[in-house]
C-alpha positions as a printed Julia matrix, in Angstrom:
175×3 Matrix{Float64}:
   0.0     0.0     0.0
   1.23    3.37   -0.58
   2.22    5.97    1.81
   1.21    8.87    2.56
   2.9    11.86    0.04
   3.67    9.13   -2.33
   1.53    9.41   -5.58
  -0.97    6.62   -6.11
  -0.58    4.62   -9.53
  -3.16    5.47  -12.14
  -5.67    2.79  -12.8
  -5.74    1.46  -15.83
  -8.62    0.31  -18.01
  -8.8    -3.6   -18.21
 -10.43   -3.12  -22.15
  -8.0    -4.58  -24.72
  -8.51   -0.93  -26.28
  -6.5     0.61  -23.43
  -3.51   -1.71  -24.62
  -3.92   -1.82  -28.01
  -1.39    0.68  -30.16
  -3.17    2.94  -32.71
  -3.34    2.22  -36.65
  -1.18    5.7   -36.69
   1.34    4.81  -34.17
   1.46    0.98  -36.11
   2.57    3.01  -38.99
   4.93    5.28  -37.52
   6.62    2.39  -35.9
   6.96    0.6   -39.52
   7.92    3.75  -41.21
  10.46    4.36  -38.47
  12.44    1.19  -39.31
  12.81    1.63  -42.81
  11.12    3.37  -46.28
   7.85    1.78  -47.06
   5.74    2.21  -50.3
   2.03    3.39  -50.02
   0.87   -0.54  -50.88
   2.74   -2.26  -48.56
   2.0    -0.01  -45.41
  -1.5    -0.31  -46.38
  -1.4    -4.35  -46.39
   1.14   -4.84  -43.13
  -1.9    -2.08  -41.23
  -5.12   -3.24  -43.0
  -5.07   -6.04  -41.11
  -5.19   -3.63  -37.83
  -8.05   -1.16  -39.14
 -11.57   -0.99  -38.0
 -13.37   -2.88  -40.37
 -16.4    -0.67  -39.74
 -14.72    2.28  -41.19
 -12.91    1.7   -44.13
 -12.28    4.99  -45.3
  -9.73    5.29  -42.14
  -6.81    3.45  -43.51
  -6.89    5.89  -46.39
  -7.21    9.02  -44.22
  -4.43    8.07  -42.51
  -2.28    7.07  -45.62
  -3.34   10.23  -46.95
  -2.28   12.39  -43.93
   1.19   10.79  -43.78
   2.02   11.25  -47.42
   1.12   14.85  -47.02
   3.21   15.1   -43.75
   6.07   13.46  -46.0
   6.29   10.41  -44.33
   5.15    8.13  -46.92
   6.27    8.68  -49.57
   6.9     6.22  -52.76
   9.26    8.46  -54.56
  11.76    7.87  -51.64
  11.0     4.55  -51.58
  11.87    3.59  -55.02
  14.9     5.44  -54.68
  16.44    3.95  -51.68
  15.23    0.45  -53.01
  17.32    1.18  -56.0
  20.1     2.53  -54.29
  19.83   -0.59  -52.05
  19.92   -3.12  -55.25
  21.91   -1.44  -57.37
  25.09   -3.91  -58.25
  23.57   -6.72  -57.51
  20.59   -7.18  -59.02
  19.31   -6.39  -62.58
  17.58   -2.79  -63.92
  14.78   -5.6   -64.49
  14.89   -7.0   -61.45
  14.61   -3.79  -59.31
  11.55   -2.24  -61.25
   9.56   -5.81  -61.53
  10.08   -5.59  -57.15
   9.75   -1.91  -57.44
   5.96   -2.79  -59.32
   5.39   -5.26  -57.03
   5.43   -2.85  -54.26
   2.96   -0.75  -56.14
   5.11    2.12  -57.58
   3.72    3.46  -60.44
   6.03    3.37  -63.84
   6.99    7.16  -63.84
   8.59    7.33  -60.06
  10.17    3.92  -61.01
  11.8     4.87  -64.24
  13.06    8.5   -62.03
  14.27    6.11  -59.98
  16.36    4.61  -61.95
  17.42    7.47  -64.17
  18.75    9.0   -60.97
  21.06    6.46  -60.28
  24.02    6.57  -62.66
  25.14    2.86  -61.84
  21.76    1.78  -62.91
  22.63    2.91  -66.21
  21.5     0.42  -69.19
  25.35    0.75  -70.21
  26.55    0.34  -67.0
  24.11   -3.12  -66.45
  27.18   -5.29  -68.05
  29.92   -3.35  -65.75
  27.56   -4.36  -62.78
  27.28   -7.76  -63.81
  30.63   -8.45  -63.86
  31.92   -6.91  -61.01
  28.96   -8.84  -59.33
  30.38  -12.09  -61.01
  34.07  -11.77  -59.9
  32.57  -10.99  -56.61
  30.77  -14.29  -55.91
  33.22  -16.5   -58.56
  36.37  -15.03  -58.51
  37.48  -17.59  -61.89
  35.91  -19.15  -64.87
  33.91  -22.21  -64.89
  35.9   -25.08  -64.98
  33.44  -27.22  -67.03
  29.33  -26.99  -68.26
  27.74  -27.72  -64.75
  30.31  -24.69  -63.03
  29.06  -22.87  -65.46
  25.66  -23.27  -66.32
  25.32  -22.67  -62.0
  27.45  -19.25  -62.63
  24.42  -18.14  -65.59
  21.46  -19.22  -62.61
  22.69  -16.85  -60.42
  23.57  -13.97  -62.48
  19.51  -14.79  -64.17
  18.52  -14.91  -60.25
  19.35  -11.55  -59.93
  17.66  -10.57  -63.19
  20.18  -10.23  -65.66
  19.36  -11.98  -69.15
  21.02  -15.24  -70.4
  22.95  -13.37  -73.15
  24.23  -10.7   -70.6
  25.15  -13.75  -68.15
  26.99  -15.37  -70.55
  28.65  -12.33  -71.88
  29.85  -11.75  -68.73
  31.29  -15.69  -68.0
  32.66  -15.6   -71.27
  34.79  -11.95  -70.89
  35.79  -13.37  -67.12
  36.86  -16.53  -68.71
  38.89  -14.28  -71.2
  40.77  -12.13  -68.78
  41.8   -15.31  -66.78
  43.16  -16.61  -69.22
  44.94  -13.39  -69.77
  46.21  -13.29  -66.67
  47.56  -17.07  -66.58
C-alpha cells in the first residue's frame, strides 16, 4: 500500500482498447524502421483497421504522405540505391511494381542512379560475377550454376553469358 505523500498509480482500463497501439502509431513504428511504399503499409496495417470504417486506412495514408512520411518516390529510390550492383535494372523495377510504384517514379528512380545505367548493367554484372566467382567455370555444370545466379538476380542469359565468357577471357589473360 502506498504511503502517505507518495503518488498513487493510475488505474488502468482492463479493455484490450487501453492496450492496443493505434493504426497511426502501427505506422509510424513501420515507417520508423525503414522506407515503405504506399501498398505495402497499407497491407502490413489493413489487417489492424476498423473494419467498420474503411475509409480510415486511407485518411491516414493520406495524412502521412502529405506530412512526407510516406512517400513512394523515396522509396523507389532507396530500393534502388539498395539493389543497385547486384541485381538487374529488371529485377529492381519488376520488385519496385510489385510494391505498387507506379512506372513514372520507377523509371526516375532509376534514371537517378548513374550505376543503374542500361550501359553500366554489363559493368555491374561483372563486377557482381568476380565478386561471388572469382574464376571461370571449370566445365558446363560450373558454369551453367554461374548463368542461374547472375539470371537470379535478373540479368538476361545473353548478358550472363557475356559476362562468363569476358571473365573466362581475362583469366586466361592473366595465366
Amino acid at each position: 500500500m502506498a504511503g502517505a505523500g507518495q503518488p498513487q498509480p493510475a488505474l488502468r482500463a482492463n479493455s484490450k482498447e487501453a492496450t492496443q497501439p493505434t493504426l497511426r502509431s502501427r505506422a509510424l513504428r513501420l515507417l520508423s524502421r525503414r522506407e515503405l511504399s504506399r501498398q505495402e503499409l497499407a497491407g502490413k496495417l489493413r489487417a489492424h483497421a476498423d473494419p467498420e470504417n474503411p475509409g480510415e486506412l486511407d485518411v491516414l495514408l493520406d495524412d502521412l504522405a502529405e506530412r512526407g512520411w510516406l512517400c513512394d518516390a523515396r522509396y523507389a529510390e532507396a530500393l534502388v540505391r539498395k539493389r543497385t550492383g547486384n541485381f538487374a535494372r529488371r529485377s529492381i523495377a519488376q520488385e519496385l511494381k510489385r510494391a505498387g510504384v507506379d512506372e513514372e517514379t520507377t523509371a526516375a528512380a532509376l534514371a537517378q542512379n548513374p550505376e543503374s545505367d542500361p550501359d553500366e548493367e554489363f559493368a555491374a554484372a561483372l563486377a557482381l560475377w568476380r565478386r561471388k566467382f572469382r574464376r571461370a567455370p571449370a566445365d558446363q555444370k560450373e558454369k551453367a550454376r554461374q548463368v542461374r545466379f547472375l539470371q537470379s538476380r535478373g540479368y538476361s542469359i545473353g548478358l550472363a553469358l557475356r559476362v562468363i565468357k569476358q571473365g573466362a577471357g581475362e583469366d586466361a589473360v592473366e595465366e
